[in-house]
C-alpha positions as CSV (number, residue, x, y, z in Angstrom):
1,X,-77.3,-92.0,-86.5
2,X,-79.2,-91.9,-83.1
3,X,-82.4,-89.3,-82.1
4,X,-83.0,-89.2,-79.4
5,X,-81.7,-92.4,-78.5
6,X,-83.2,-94.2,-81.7
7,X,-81.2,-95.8,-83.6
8,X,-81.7,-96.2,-88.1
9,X,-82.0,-100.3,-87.4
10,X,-85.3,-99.2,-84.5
11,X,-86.8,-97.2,-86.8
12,X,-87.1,-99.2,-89.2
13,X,-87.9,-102.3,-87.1
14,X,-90.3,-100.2,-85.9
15,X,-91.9,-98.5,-89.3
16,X,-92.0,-102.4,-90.4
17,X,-94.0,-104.0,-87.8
18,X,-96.7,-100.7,-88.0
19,X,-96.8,-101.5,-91.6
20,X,-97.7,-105.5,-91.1
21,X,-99.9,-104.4,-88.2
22,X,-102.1,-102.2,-90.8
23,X,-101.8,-104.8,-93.8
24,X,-103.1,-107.4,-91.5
25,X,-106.1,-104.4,-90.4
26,X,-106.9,-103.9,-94.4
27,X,-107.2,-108.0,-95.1
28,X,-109.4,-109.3,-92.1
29,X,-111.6,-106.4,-92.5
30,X,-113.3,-107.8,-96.0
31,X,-117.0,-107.7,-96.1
32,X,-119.2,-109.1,-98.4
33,X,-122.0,-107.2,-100.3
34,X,-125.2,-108.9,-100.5
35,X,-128.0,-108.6,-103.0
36,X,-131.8,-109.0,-102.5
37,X,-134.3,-109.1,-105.4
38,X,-138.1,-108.5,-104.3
39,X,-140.8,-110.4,-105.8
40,X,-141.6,-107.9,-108.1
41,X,-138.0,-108.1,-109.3
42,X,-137.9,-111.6,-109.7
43,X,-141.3,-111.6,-111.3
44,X,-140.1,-108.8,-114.4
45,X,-137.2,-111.9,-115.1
46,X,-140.1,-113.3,-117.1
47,X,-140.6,-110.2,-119.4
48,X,-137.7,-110.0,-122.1
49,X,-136.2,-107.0,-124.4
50,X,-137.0,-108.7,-127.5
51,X,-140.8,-108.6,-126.0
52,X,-142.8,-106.2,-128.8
53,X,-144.4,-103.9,-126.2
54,X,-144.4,-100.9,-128.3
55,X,-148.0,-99.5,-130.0
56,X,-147.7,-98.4,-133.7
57,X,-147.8,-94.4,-134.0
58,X,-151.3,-95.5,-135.8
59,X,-153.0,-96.6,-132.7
60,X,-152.0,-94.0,-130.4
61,X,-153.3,-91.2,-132.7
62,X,-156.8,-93.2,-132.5
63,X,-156.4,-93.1,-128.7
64,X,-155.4,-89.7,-128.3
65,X,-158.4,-88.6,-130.8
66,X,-160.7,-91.0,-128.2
67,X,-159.8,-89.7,-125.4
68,X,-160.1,-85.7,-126.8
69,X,-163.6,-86.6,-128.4
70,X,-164.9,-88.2,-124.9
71,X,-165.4,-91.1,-126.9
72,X,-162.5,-93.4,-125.3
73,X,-164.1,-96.3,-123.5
74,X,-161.6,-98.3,-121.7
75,X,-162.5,-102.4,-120.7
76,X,-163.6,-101.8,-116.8
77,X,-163.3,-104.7,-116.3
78,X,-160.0,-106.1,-117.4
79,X,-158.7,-103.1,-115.3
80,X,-160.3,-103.9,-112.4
81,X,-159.1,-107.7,-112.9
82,X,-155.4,-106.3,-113.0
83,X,-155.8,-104.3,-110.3
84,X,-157.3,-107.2,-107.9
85,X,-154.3,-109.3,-109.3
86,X,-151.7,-106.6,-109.0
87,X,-153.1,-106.4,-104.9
88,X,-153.2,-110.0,-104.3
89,X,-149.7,-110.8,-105.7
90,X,-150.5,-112.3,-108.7
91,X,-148.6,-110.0,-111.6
C-alpha cells in the first residue's frame, strides 16, 4: 500500500524512530525535588506527640473566670523572656 509515495514498511520505520525520539525526551528530562526545613522546623523535631501539652477543662474555667473578673495577672516577665528569646533565635 503506497500514499503518496509512502510505503507501510516507511511508516512504520518512521512512527518508530518518533516514538524512541520522545521516550528518550521523557527519561533525560527527570528532575529531582528538593526539601528545605527552616530553623524553626528543625527546632519543633524536639517537641513530640506523646508531649502532655493539653490544660485540664479545670484550669481553663479558672482562667476564663480571671480574665472575665479583671483579676488574671499573667507573669510579665517570663513573657517578656520568651519574647526576647523567640527574637534572638533561641526557641
Amino acid at each position: 500500500m503506497n500514499i503518496n509515495g509512502l510505503g507501510v514498511n516507511k511508516v512504520t520505520s518512521i512512527y518508530t524512530e518518533n516514538s524512541k525520539k520522545v521516550t528518550e525526551k521523557r527519561t533525560s528530562e527527570v528532575k529531582n525535588d528538593s526539601v528545605q526545613i527552616s530553623s524553626l522546623g528543625k527546632s519543633l523535631n524536639t517537641y513530640s506527640l506523646d508531649d502532655n501539652f493539653s490544660m485540664s477543662a479545670q484550669n481553663i474555667e479558672k482562667l476564663k473566670a480571671q480574665v472575665s473578673n479583671g483579676t488574671y495577672k499573667p507573669d510579665t516577665s517570663a513573657i517578656a523572656s520568651k519574647m526576647m528569646n523567640t527574637l534572638k533565635g533561641e526557641i
